[in-house]
C-alpha positions as CSV (number, residue, x, y, z in Angstrom):
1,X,-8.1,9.6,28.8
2,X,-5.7,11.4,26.2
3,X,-8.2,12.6,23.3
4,X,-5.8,13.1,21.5
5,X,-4.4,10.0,21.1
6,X,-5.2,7.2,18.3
7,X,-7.2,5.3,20.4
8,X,-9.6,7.4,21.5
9,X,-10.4,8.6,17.9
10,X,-10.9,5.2,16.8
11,X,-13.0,4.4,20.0
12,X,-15.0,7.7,18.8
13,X,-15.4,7.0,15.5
14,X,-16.4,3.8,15.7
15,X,-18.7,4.7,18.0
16,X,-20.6,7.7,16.2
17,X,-20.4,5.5,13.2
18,X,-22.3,2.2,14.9
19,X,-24.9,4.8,16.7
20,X,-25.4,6.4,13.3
21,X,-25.6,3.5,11.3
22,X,-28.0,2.1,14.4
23,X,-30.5,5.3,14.1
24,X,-30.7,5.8,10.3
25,X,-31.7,1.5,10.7
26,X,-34.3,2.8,13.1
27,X,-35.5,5.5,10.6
28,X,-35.4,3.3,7.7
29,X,-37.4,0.4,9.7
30,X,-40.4,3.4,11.0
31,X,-40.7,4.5,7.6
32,X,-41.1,1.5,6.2
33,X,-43.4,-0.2,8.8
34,X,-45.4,3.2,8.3
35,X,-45.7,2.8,4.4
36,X,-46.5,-1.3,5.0
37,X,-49.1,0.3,7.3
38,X,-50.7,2.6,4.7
39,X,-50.2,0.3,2.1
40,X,-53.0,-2.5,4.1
41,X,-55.2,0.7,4.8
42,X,-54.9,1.7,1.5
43,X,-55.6,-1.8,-0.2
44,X,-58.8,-2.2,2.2
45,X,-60.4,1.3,0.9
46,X,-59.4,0.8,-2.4
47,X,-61.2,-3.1,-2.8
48,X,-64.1,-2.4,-0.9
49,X,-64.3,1.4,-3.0
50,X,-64.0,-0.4,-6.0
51,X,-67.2,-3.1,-4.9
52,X,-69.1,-0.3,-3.8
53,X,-68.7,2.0,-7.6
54,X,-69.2,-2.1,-9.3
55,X,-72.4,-2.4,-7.1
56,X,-73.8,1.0,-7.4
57,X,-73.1,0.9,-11.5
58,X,-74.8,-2.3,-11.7
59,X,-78.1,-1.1,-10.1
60,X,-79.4,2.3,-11.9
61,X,-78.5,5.4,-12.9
62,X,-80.9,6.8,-9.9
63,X,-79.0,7.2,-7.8
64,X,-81.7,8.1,-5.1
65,X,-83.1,4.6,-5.7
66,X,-80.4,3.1,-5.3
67,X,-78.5,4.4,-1.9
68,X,-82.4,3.9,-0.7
69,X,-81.5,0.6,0.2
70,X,-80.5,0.0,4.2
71,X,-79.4,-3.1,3.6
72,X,-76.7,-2.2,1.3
73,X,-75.2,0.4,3.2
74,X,-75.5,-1.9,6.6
75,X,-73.4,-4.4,4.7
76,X,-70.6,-1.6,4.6
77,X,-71.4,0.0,8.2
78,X,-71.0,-3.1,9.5
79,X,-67.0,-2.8,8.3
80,X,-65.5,-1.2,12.1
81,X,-64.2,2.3,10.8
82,X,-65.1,2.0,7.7
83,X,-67.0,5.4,6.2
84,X,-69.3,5.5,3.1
85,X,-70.4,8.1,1.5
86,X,-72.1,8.6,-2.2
87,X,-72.6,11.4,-3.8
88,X,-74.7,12.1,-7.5
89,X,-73.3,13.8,-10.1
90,X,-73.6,17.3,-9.1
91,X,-71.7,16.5,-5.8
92,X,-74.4,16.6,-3.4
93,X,-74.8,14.0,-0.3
94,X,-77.0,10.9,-1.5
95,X,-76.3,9.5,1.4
96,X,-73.5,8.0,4.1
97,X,-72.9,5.6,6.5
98,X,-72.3,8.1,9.3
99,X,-73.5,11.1,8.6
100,X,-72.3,12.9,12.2
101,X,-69.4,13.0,10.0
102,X,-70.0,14.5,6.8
103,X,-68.4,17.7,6.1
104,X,-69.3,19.0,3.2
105,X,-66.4,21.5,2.4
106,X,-64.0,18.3,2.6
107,X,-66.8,16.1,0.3
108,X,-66.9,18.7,-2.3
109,X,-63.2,19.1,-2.6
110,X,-62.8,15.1,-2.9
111,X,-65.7,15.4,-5.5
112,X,-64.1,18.4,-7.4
113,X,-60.9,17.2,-7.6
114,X,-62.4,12.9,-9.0
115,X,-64.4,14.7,-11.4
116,X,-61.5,16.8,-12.8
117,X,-59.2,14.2,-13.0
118,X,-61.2,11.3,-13.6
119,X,-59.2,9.0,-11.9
120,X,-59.5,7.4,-8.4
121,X,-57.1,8.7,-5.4
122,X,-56.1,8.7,-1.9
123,X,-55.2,10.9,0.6
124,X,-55.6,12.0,3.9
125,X,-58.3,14.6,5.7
126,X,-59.1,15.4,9.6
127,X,-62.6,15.4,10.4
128,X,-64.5,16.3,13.2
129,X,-60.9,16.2,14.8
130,X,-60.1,12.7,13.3
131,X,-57.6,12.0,11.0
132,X,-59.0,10.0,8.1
133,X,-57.8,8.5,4.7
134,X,-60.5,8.4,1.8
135,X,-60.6,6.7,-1.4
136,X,-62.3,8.8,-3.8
137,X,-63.7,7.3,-7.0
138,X,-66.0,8.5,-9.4
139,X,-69.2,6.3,-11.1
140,X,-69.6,7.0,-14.7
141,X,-72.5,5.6,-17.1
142,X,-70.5,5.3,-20.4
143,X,-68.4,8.7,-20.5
144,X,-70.8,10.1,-18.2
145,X,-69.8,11.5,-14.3
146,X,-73.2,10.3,-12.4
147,X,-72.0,10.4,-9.1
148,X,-69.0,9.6,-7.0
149,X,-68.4,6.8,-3.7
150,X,-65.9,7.8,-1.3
151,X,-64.4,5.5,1.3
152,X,-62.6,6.0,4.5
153,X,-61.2,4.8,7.2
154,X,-59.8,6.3,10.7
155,X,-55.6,5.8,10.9
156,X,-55.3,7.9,14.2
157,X,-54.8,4.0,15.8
158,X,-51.7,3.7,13.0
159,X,-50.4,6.9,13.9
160,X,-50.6,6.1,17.6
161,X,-48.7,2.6,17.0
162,X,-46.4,4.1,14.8
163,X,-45.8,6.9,17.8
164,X,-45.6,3.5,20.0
165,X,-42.6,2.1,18.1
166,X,-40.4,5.5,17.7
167,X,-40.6,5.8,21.4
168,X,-39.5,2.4,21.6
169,X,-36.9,2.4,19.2
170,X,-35.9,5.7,20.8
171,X,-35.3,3.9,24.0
172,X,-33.4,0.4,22.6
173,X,-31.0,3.5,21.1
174,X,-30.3,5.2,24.0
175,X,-29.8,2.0,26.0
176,X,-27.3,1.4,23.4
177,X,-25.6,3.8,23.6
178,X,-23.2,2.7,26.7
179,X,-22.5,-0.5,25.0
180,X,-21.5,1.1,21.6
181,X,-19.4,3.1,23.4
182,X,-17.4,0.4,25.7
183,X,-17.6,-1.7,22.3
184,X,-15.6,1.1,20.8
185,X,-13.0,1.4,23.3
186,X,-12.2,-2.5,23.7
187,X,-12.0,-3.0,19.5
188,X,-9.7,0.0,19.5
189,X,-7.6,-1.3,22.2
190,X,-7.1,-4.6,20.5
191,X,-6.6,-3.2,17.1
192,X,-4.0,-0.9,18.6
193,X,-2.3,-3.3,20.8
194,X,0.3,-4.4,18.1
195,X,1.1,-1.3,17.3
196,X,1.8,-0.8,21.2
197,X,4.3,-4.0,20.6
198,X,6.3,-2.4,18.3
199,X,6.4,0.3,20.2
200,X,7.4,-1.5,22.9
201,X,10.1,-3.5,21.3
202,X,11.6,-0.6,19.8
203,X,12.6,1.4,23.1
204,X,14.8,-1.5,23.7
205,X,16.4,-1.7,20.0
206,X,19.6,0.4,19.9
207,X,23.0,0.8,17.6
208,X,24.2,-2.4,19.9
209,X,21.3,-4.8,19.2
210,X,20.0,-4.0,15.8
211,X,19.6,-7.5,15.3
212,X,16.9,-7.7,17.3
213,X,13.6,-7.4,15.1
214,X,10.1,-6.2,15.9
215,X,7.8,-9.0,16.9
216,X,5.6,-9.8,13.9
217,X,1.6,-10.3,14.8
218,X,0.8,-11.9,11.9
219,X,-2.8,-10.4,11.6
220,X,-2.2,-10.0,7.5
221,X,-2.8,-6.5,7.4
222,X,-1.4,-3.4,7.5
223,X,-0.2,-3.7,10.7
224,X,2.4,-6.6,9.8
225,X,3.1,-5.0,7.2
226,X,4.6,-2.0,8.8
227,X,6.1,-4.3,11.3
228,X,8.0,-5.7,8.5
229,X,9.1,-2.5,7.7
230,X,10.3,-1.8,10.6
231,X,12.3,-4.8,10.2
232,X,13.9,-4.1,7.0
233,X,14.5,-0.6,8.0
234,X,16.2,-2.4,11.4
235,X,18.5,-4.6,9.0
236,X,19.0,-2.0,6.9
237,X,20.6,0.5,9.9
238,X,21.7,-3.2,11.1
239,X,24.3,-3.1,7.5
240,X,24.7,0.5,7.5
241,X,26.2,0.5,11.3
242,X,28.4,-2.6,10.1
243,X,29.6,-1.2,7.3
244,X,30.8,2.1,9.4
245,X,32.7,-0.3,11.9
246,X,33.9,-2.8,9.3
247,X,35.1,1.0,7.3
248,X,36.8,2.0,11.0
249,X,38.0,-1.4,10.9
250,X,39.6,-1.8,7.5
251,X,41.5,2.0,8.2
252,X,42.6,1.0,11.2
253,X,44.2,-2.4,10.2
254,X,46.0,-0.8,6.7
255,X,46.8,2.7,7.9
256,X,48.5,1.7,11.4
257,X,51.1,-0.3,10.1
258,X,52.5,2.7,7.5
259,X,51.8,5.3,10.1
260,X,54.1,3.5,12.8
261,X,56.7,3.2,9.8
262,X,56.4,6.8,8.7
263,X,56.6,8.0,12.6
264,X,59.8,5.5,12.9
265,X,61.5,7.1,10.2
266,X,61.0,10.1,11.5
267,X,61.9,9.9,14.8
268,X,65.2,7.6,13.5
269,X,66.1,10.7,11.1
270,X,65.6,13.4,13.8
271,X,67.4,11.4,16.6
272,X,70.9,13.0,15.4
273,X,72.3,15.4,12.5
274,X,72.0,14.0,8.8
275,X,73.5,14.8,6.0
276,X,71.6,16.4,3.2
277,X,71.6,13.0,1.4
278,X,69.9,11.4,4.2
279,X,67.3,13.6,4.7
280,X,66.5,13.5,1.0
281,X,66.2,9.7,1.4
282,X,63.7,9.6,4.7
283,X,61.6,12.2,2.9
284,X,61.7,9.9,-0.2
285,X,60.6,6.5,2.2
286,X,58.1,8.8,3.5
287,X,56.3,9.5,0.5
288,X,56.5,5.7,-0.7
289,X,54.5,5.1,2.5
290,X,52.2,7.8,2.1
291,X,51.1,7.0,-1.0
292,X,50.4,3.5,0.1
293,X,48.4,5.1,2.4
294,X,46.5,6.8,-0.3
295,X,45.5,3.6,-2.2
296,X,44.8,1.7,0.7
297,X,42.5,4.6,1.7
298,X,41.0,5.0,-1.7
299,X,40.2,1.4,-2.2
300,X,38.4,1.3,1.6
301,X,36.2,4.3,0.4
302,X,35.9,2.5,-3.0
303,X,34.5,-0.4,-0.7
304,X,32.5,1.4,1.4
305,X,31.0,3.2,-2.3
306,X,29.8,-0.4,-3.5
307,X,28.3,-1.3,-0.5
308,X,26.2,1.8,-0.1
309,X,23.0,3.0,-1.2
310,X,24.8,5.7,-3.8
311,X,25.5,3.7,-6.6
312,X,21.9,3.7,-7.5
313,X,21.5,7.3,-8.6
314,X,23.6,8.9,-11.2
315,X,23.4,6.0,-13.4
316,X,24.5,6.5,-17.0
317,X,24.4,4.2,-19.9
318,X,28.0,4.3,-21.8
319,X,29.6,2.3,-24.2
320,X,31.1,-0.9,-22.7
321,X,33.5,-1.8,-25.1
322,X,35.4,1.8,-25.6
323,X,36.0,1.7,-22.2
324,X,37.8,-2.0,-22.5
325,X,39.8,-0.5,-25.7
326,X,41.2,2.3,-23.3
327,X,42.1,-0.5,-20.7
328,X,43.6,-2.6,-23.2
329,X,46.1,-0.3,-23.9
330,X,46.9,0.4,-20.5
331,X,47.0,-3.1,-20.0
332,X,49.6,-3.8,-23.0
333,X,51.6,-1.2,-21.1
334,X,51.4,-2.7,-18.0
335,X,53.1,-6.2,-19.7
336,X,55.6,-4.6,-21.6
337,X,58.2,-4.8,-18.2
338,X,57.6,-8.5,-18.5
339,X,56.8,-8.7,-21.9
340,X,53.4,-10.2,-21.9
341,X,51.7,-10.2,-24.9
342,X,48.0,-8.5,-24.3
343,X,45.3,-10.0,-26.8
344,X,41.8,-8.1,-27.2
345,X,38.8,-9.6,-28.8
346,X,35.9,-7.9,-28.6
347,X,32.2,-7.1,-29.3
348,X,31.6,-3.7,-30.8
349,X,28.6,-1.3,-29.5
350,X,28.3,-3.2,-26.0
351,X,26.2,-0.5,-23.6
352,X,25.9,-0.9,-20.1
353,X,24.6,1.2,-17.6
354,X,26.4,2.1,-14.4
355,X,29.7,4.2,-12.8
356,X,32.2,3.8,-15.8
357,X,35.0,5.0,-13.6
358,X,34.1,2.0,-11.5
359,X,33.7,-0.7,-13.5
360,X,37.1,0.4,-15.6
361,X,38.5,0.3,-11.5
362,X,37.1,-3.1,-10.9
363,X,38.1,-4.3,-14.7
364,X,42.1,-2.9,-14.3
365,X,42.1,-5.1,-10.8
366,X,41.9,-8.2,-12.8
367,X,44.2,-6.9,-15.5
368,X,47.0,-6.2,-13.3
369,X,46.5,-9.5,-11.1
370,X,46.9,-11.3,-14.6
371,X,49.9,-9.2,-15.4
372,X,51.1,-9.4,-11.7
373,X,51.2,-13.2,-11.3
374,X,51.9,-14.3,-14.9
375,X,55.6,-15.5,-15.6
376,X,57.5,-13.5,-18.4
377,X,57.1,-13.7,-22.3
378,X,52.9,-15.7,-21.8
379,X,49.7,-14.4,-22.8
380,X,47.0,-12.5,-21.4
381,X,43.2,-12.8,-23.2
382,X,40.7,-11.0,-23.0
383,X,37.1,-10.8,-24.6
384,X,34.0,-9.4,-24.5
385,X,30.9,-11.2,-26.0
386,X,27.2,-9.4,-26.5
387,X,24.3,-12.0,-25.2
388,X,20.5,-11.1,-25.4
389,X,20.4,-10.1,-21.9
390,X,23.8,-9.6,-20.5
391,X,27.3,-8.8,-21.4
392,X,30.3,-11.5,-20.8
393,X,33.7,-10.5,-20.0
394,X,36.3,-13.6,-20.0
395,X,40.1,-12.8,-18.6
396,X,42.4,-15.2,-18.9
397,X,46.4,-15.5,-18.0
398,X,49.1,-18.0,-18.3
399,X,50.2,-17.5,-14.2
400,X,51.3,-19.6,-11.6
401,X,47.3,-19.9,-10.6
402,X,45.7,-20.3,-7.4
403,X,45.6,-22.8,-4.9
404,X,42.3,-24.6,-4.5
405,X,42.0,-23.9,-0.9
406,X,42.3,-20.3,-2.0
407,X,39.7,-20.2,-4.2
408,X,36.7,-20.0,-1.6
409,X,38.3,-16.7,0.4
410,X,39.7,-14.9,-2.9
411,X,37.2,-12.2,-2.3
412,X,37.6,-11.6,1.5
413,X,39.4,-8.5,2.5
414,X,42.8,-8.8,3.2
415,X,43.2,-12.3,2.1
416,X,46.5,-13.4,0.4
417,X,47.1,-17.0,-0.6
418,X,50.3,-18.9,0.2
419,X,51.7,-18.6,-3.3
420,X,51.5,-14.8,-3.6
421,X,52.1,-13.5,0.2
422,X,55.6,-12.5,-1.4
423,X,54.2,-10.5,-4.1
424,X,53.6,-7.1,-3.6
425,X,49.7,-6.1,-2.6
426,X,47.3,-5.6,0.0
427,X,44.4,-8.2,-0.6
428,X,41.7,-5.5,-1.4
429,X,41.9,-5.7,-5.1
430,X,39.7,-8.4,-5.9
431,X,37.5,-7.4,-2.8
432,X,36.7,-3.9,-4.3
433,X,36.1,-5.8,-7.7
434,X,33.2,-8.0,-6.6
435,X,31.9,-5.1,-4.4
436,X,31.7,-2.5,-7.7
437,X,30.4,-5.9,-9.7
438,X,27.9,-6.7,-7.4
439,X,26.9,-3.3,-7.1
440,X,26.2,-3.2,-10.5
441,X,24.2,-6.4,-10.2
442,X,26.7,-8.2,-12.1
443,X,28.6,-11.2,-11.3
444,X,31.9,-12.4,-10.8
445,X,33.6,-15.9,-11.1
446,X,37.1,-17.3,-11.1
447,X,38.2,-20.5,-12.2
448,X,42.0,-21.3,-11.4
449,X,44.5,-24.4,-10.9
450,X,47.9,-24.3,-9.4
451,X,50.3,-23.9,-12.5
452,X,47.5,-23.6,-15.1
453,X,46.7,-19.9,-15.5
454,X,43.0,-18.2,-14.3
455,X,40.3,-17.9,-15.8
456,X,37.8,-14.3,-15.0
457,X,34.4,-14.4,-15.8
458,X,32.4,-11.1,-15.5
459,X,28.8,-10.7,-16.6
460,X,26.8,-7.1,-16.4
461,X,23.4,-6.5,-17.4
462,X,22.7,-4.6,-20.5
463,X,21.2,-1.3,-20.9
């Protein structure tokens, strides 16, 4: 077995854990059978002490007299293992029920100590080799000490059951043991078995089937929840590997068409001697097609930008309605060719919070469609409203419109309706605005009829 691997440290740990918890329950059940023990022993000496100090107060203050009396004493002998010893008021022996026992260091220290203290107590002594516990309590006349009963009673036959039940409990541990242990290994097994799964699943999960998710075991606990995190981080590579081939995709579709120009051109001008003039004019077609290349580049990247993870750092909150006076005059420029008259309404103070140099991208994309597909000498409109928890942007143009079965696939890359395929573009424009919108967890809506005009409406969060 690898004893270094995770199951085999939970199959330990659990294991040491159970056995410990198993012997301190052992411990804690000997000690407190042993005090239970003690406890009887020590409630037996200390209600017959108590009848012997109430029987010998209530006969004389001889002493001598009274421990003369057999009969009392055989009521006490008669007790099996029960000791009882009286002493007078200078500590010497009166008498006791077994005197082959009496010590009289061990009497005189129980006296000493009862008529210091004046108080009863308990405790343990070995005598003649046996261990005994005494109850010691003195017998006053008013505030007078005039003697002293002590009573005890053998506990080598607690001792010797209490020796009886370690042993045993000694034993029931060790036997165990072996089952703790295979207990250990087959909970850690099953607790580690969906971790295994995903394991499992995940060899087989590659850059071709990221669709494939790790299967979920539905235990509610930390284990599905890291097997939902491996899904999310699955869909998440799943987007991020779609997004580099729809990015390979997008370059490849715009940038072969003007590369086989550009080479064409080329090729045509170097198949024979031109004149100066000629040259001058390829070079010039060249450029045209290579700065097409350049927006249609710049607008994938812009793409690519919205749909990744970076917008979310840098973010900066800046005056939304500044920015829309700068692209209203760029926008009045834009309409002077056709003479479109640009009208600006708008909110002062808006802030936002986001890419500026975005948003003014995505924001000139609508302004020049308006400006783009609106006849000469109509209006363009636009305003910006302040609500409680978002800012409103409305566009709005006197154009040609769109056609209703447009309307669903406006924001699809490289889409072109029917009424504008002979208009100058390359269908990324509004594409790249809902991206940078989006991104900016905004929103974006367009409301259009053939020969009506459109209507844009763009909502952002504010700061």
């Amino acid at each position: 077995m690898n004893t270094h691997s995770i199951r085999f440290r939970l199959s330990f740990w659990y294991s040491l854990t159970f056995f410990t918890g198993l012997i301190l329950a052992f411990i804690s059940f000997y000690i407190l059978t042993r005090q239970v023990l003690l406890n009887q022993t020590d409630s037996s000496l200390t209600n017959h002490g108590n009848k012997v100090v109430e029987v010998v107060s209530q006969k004389s203050n001889d002493m001598h007299q009274i421990l003369a009396q057999s009969a009392f004493l055989a009521e006490f002998s008669e007790i099996p293992g029960m000791l009882v010893t009286i002493l007078d008021g200078k500590g010497n022996l009166v008498s006791s029920s077994m005197m082959c026992c009496y010590d009289r260091g061990i009497y005189n220290q129980l006296f000493q100590k009862t008529a210091s203290t004046n108080e009863s107590f308990i405790q343990n002594q070995v005598v003649s080799g046996e261990n005994l516990r005494f109850f010691t309590s003195g017998v006053y006349s008013g505030k007078d000490l005039i003697g002293a009963v002590i009573v005890a009673h053998p506990i080598d036959i607690i001792q010797k059951s209490l020796n009886s039940i370690l042993i045993i409990l000694g034993i029931v541990a060790v036997l165990l043991l072996i089952p703790t242990i295979i207990g250990g290994f087959l909970l850690s097994k099953k607790a580690m078995q969906p971790i295994s799964s995903i394991s499992e699943n995940l060899k087989f999960i590659s850059g071709e089937n990221l669709n494939q998710k790790v299967q979920n075991p539905k235990t509610g606990d930390e284990l599905e929840k890291l097997a939902d995190s491996f899904n999310l981080l699955l869909n998440r590579l799943d987007s991020a590997f779609k997004r580099e081939k729809q990015l390979i995709g997008d370059i490849a579709h715009e940038l072969k068409t003007p590369l086989s120009i550009i080479r064409g051109n080329i090729e045509l001008t170097l198949s024979k001697s031109r004149s100066s003039k000629e040259y001058k004019k390829a070079l010039k077609d060249s450029v045209i097609d290579v700065n097409s290349m350049s927006d249609t580049l710049n607008n994938i990247l812009d793409l690519a930008w919205s749909e990744a993870d970076a917008f979310k750092g840098n973010l900066k909150e800046f005056d939304f309605s500044l920015m829309l006076d700068e692209l209203y005059e760029i926008a009045v420029k834009m309409a002077q060719a056709k003479h479109i008259a640009v009208n600006l309404n708008s909110d002062k103070n808006v802030k936002v919070t986001g890419f500026p140099e975005k948003l003014s991208r995505a924001i000139l994309n609508i302004i020049d469609n308006s400006v783009k597909y609106s006849p000469q000498k109509t209006n363009i409109g636009i305003t910006l409203r302040k609500k409680i928890n978002s800012v409103e942007l409305e566009i709005t143009d006197q154009g040609q419109g769109i056609y209703k079965k447009d309307l669903p696939h406006l924001f699809e890359r490289f889409y072109r309706g029917e009424n504008v395929k002979n208009i100058q573009g390359g269908g990324l424009g509004l594409s790249i605005t809902k991206a940078i919108i989006s991104a900016h967890q905004g929103h974006l809506k367009i409301e259009s009829r053939k020969n009506r005009g459109t209507k844009v409406l763009l909502s952002l969060p504010v700061s």
